[in-house]
Kinemage of the C-alpha trace (Angstrom):
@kinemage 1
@onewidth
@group {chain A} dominant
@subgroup {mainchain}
@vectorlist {calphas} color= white
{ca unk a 1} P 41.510 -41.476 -104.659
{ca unk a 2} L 40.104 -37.769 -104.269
{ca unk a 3} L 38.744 -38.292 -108.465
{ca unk a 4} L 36.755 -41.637 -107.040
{ca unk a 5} L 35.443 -40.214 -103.739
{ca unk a 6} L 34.067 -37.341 -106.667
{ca unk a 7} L 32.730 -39.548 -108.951
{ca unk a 8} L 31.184 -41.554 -105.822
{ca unk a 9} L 29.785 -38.016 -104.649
{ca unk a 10} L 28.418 -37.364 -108.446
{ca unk a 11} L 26.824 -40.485 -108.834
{ca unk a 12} L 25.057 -40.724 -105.292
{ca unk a 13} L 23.666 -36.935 -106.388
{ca unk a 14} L 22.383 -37.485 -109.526
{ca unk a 15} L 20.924 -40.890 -108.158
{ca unk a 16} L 19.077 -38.922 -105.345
{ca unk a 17} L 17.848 -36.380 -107.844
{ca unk a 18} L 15.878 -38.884 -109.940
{ca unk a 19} L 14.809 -40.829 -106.945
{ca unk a 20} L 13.422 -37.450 -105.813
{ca unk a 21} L 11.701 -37.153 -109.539
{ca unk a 22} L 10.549 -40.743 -109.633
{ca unk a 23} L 9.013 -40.042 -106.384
{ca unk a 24} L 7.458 -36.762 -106.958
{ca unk a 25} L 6.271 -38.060 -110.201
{ca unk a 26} L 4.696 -40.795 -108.448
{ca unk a 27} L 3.160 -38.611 -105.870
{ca unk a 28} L 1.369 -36.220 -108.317
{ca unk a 29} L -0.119 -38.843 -110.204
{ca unk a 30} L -1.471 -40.353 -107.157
{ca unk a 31} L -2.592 -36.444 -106.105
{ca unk a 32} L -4.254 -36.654 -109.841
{ca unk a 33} L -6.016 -39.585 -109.726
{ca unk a 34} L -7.470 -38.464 -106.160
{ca unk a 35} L -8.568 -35.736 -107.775
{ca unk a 36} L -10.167 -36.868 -110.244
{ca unk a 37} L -11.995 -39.509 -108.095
{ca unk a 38} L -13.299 -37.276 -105.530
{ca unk a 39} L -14.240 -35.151 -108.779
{ca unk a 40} L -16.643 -38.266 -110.385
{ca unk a 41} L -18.178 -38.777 -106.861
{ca unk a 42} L -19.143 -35.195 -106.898
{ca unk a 43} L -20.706 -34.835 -110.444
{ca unk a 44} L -24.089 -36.204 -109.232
{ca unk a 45} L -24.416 -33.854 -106.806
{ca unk a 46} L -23.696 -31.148 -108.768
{ca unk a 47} L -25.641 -31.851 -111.391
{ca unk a 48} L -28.449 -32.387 -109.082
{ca unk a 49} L -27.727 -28.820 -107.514
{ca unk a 50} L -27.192 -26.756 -111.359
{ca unk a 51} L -29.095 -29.413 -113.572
{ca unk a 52} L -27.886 -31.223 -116.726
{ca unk a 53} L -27.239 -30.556 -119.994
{ca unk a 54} L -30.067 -32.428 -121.722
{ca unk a 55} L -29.534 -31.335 -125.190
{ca unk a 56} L -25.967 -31.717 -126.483
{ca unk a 57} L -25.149 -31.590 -129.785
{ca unk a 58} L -21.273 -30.173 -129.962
{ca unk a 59} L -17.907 -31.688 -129.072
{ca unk a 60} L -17.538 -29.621 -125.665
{ca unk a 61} L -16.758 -32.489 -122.730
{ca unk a 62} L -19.740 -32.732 -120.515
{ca unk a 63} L -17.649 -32.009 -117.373
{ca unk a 64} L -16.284 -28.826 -119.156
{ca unk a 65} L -19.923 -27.885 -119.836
{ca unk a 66} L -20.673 -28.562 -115.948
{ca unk a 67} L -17.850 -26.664 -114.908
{ca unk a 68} L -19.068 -23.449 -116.939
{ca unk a 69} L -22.453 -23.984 -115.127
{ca unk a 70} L -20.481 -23.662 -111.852
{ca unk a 71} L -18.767 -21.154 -112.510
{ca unk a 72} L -21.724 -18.590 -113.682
{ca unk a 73} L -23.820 -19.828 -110.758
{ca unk a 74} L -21.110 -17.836 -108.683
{ca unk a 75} L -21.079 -14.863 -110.885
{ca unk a 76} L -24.968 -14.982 -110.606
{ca unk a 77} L -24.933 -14.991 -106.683
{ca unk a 78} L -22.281 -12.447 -106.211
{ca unk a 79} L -24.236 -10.173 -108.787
{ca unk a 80} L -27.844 -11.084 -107.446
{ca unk a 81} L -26.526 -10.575 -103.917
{ca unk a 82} L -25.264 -6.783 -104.396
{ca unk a 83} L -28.733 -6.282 -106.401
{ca unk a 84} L -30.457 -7.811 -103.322
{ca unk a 85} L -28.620 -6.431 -100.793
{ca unk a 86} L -29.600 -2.464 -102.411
{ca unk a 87} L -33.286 -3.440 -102.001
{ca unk a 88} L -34.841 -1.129 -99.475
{ca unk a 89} L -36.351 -3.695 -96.586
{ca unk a 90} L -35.555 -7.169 -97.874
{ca unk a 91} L -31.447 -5.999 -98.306
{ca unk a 92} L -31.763 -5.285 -94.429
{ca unk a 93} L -32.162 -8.723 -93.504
{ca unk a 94} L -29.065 -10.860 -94.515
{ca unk a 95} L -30.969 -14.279 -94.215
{ca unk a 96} L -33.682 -13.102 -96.648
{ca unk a 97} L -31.250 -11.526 -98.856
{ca unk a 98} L -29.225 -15.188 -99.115
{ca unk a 99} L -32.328 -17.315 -99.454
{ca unk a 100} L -33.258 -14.756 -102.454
{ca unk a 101} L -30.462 -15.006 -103.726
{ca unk a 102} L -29.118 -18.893 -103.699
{ca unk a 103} L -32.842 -19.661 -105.044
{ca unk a 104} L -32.686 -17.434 -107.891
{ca unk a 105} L -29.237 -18.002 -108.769
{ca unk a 106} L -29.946 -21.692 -109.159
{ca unk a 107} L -33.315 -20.913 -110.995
{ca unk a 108} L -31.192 -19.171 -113.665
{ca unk a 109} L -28.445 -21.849 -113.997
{ca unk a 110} L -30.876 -24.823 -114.620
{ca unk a 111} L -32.755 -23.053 -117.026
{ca unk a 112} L -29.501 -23.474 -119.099
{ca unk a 113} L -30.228 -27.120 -120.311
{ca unk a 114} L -28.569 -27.020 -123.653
{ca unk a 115} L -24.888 -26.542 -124.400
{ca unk a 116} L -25.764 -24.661 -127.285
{ca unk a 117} L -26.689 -22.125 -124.929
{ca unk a 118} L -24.015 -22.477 -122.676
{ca unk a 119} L -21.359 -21.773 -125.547
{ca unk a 120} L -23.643 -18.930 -126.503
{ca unk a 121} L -23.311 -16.714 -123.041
{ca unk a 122} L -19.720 -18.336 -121.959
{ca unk a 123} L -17.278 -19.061 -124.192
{ca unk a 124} L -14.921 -16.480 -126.359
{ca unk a 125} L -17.329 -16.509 -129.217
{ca unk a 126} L -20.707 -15.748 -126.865
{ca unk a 127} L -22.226 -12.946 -125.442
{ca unk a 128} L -20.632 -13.211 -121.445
{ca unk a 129} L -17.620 -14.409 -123.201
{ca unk a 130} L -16.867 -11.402 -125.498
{ca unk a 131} L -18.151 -9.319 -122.528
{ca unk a 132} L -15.859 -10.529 -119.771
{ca unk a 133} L -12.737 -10.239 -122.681
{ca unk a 134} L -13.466 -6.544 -123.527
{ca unk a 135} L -15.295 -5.024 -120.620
{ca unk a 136} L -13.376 -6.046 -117.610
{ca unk a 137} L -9.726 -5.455 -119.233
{ca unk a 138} L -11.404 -2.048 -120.181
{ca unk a 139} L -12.542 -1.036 -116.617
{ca unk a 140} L -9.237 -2.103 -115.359
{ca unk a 141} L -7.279 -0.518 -117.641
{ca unk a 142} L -8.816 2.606 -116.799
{ca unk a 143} L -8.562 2.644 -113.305
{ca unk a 144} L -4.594 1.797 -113.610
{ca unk a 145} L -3.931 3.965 -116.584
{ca unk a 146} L -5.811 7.089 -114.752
{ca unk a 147} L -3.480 6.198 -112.014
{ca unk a 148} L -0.486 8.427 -113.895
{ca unk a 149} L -0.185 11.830 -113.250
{ca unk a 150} L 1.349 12.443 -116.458
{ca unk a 151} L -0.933 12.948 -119.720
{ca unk a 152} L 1.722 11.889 -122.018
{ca unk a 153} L 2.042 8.305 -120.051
{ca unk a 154} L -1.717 8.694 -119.953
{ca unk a 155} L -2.692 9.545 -123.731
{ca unk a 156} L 0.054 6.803 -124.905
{ca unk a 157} L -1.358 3.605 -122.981
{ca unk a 158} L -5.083 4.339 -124.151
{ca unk a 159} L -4.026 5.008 -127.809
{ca unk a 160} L -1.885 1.517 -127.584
{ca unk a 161} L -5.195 0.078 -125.809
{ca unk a 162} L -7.582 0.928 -128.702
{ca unk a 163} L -5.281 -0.397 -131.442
{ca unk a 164} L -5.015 -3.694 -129.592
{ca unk a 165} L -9.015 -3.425 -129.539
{ca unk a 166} L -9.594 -2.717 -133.132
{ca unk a 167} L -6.974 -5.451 -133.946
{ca unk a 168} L -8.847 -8.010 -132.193
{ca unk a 169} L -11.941 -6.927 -133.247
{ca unk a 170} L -10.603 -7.205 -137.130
{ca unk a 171} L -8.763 -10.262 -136.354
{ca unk a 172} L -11.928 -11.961 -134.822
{ca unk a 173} L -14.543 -10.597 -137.415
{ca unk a 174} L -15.145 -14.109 -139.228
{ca unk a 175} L -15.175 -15.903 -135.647
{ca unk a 176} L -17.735 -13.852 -133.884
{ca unk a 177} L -20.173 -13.224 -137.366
{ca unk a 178} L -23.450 -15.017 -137.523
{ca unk a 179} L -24.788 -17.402 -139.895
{ca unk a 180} L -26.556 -15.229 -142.889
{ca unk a 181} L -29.114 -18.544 -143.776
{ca unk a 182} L -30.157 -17.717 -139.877
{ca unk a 183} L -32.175 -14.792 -141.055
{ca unk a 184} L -33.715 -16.008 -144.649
{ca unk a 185} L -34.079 -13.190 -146.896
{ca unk a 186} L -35.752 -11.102 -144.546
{ca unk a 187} L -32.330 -8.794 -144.080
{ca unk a 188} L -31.431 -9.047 -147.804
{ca unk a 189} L -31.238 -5.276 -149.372
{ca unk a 190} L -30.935 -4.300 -153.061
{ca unk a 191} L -27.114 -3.401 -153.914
{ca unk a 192} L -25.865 -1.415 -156.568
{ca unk a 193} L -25.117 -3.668 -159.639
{ca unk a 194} L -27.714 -5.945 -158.708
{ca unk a 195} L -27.968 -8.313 -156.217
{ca unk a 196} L -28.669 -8.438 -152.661
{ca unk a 197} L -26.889 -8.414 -148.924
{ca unk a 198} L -27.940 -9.805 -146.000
{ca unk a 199} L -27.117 -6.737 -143.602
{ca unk a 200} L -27.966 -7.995 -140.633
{ca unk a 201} L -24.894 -10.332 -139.402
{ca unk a 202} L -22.883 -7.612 -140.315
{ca unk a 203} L -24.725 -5.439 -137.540
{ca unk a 204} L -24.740 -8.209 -135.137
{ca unk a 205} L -21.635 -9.240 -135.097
{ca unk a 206} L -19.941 -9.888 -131.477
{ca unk a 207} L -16.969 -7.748 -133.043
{ca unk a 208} L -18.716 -4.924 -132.919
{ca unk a 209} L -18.228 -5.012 -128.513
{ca unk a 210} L -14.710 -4.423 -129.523
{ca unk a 211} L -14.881 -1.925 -131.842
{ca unk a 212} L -17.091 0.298 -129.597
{ca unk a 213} L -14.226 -0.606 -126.377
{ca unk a 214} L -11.718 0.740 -129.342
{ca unk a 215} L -13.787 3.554 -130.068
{ca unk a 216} L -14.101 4.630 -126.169
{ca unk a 217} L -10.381 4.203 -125.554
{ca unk a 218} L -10.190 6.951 -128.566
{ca unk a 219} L -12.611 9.815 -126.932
{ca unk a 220} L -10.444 9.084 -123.882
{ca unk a 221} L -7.325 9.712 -125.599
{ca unk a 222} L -8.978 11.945 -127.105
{ca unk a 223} L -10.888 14.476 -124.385
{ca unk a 224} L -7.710 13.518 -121.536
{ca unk a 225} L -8.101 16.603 -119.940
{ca unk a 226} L -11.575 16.242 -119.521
{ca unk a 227} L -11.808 12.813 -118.092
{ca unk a 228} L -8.950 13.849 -115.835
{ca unk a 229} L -11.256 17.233 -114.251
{ca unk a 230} L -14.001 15.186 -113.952
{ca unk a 231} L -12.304 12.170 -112.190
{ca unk a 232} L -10.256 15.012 -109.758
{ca unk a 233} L -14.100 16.957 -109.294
{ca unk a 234} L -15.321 13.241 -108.087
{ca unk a 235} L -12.931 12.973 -105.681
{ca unk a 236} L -13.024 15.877 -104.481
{ca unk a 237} L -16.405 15.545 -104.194
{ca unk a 238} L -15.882 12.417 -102.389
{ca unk a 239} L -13.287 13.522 -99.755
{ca unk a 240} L -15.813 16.933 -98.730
{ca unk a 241} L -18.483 14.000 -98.503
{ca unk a 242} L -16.789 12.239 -96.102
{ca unk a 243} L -15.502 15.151 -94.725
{ca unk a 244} L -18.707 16.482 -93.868
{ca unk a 245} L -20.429 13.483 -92.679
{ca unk a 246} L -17.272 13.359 -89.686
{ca unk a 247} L -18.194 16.820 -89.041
{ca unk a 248} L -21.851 16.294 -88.984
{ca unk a 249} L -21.127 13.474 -86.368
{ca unk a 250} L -19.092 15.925 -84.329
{ca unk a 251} L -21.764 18.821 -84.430
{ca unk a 252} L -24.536 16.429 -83.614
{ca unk a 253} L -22.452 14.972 -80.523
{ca unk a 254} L -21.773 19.076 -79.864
{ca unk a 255} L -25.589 19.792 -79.683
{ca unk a 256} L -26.558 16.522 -77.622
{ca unk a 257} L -24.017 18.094 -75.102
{ca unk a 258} L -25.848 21.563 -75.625
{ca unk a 259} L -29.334 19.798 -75.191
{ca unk a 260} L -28.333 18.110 -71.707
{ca unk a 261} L -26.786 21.562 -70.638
{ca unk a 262} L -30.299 23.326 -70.959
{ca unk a 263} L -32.086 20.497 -68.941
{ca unk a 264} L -29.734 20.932 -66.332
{ca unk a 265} L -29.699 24.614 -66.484
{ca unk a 266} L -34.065 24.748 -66.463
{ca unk a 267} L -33.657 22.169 -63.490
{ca unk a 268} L -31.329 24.658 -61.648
{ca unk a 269} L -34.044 27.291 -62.205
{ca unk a 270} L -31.216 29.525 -64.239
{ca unk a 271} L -32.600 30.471 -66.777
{ca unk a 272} L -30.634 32.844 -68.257
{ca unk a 273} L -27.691 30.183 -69.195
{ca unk a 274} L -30.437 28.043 -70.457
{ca unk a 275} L -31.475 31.175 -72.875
{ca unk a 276} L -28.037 31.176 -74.117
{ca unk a 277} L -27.383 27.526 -74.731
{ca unk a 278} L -30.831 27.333 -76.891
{ca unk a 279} L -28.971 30.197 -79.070
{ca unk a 280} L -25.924 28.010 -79.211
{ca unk a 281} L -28.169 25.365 -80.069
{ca unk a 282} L -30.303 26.739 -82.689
{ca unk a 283} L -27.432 28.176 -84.555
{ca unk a 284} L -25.459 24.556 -84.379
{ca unk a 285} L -28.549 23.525 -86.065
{ca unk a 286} L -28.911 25.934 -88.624
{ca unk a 287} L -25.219 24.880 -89.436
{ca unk a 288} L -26.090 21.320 -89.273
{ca unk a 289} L -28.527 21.761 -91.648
{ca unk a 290} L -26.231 23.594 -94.618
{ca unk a 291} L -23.855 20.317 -94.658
C-alpha cells in the first residue's frame, strides 16, 4: 500500500513538473513572439528617427545594423551632453544643452547610411569596436588594480594584463589588417633581395591599439612606484581641495558676521569696537585670500 501511495506521489510530481515546463515553455514563446511584434511595429519609427541603411552590401541582418545605430546614438548623446554641458553659457541652460544635443546626436547617426560604415566604427574589427575592447577594460583595470595596497599584487595583475594584450593583438593581426590592393603601389618600398612591400597595412593595422594598451600596461609595471606617488599626490591634492573650499565657506560666513558687527557698531556711534572688527576683518581676508 505505502509503495503505491509513493509511486502515486512520484508520478503526480513528475506530471506537475512538465505541466509546469509545458506551460512555461508556452508562456515564453508567447512573451517572444510579443516581442518581436511590438519590435516590427517599431522599426518604422526608428528608422524614421536614426535613418536607414541605404547601401548594404554584407550579410549583417538589417535589424542588427539598426540596432548598432541605436545603440551609438546613446553613446553620442551621453558624450555630446557632458561636452555641452562644459560649454561656458549654453551648458547653463539644461533645455539648450538637450536640444543641442538630441539634434546633433541624430545628425551624426543618419549620416551613417551604409553598413559598410557601420561595421567600420562598431563591430570587433572597426575603429569604436577595437576601441571599446581595449580602452575601457584598460581604464577599468587600472582603477581596480591601483585599488591594492600591495606592489607585488599590483606589478603581477598589470604584467598578466599586458600579456593578455599582446596575445590578442598577435592572435588578431590577420583579422584587423587592411587590404594591401587598397593602397596601389603607392606604399610599396624597395626590399633587400629585390622586390617590394606594401608598408602601409602593416602600420595601420587595428592591432596596433593593442599593442600600444600592452605596451602601457608594461611602463606601469614598470615605473609602479611612480604611478603610485603620483596617484597618492592627486588625492591628496584632492582632499586639501575640498578641504579648503569647506573652510573658505566657513571664513566667508565668519567675515559676513564680522561685516554686520561693524554696521551695528558705526550705528551705535562706538567706534572703537568697529576699529577692531575691520582688523579682524581685514586679516580674515588676507587669509581668505592664501586658500
Amino acid at each position: 500500500m505505502n509503495k503505491k501511495v509513493g509511486l502515486l506521489i512520484g508520478f503526480l510530481v513528475i506530471f506537475s513538473i512538465f505541466s509546469a515546463l509545458m506551460v512555461s515553455a508556452q508562456t515564453s514563446n508567447v512573451l517572444v513572439n510579443n516581442i518581436d511584434q511590438i519590435l516590427k511595429s517599431l522599426e518604422p519609427l526608428v528608422k524614421y528617427i536614426v535613418g536607414d541603411i541605404t547601401d548594404s552590401t554584407s550579410t549583417t541582418k538589417a535589424s542588427e545594423i539598426l540596432f548598432i545605430k541605436v545603440l551609438f546614438l546613446i553613446i553620442l548623446i551621453a558624450i555630446i551632453y557632458r561636452a555641452v554641458e562644459r560649454t561656458p553659457t549654453i551648458g547653463e541652460n539644461k533645455a539648450v544643452s538637450w536640444v543641442i544635443t538630441i539634434i546633433a546626436s541624430l545628425l551624426a547617426v543618419r549620416l551613417i547610411t551604409t553598413d559598410a560604415l557601420v561595421n567600420f566604427l562598431w563591430t570587433p574589427t572597426g575603429v569604436l569596436g577595437v576601441a571599446l575592447i581595449t580602452i575601457l577594460p584598460f581604464i577599468i583595470f587600472f582603477f581596480f588594480i591601483e585599488g591594492f595596497n600591495e606592489p607585488l599584487i599590483r606589478k603581477t595583475g598589470w604584467m598578466v594584463f599586458a600579456v593578455i594584450y599582446f596575445l590578442m593583438g598577435l592572435l588578431r593581426w590577420n583579422e584587423l589588417k587592411l587590404n594591401p590592393t587598397n593602397y596601389g603601389t603607392i606604399a610599396n618600398i624597395p626590399i633587400f633581395g629585390g622586390g617590394s612591400y606594401n608598408w602601409l597595412p602593416w602600420i595601420l593595422n587595428l592591432s596596433w591599439v593593442y599593442m600600444i594598451i600592452g605596451i602601457l600596461a608594461v611602463l606601469i609595471f614598470i615605473y609602479d612606484s611612480r604611478v603610485r606617488s603620483k596617484i597618492n599626490k592627486a588625492k591628496i591634492e584632492s582632499e586639501l581641495l575640498e578641504s579648503n573650499s569647506l573652510l573658505k565657506v566657513q571664513k566667508r560666513e565668519r567675515l559676513q558676521e564680522l561685516e554686520e558687527g561693524i554696521a551695528n557698531a558705526t550705528t551705535r556711534g562706538d567706534l572703537k569696537t568697529a576699529k577692531k572688527l575691520e582688523r579682524q576683518k581685514n586679516s580674515l581676508m588676507e587669509a581668505i585670500s592664501k586658500l
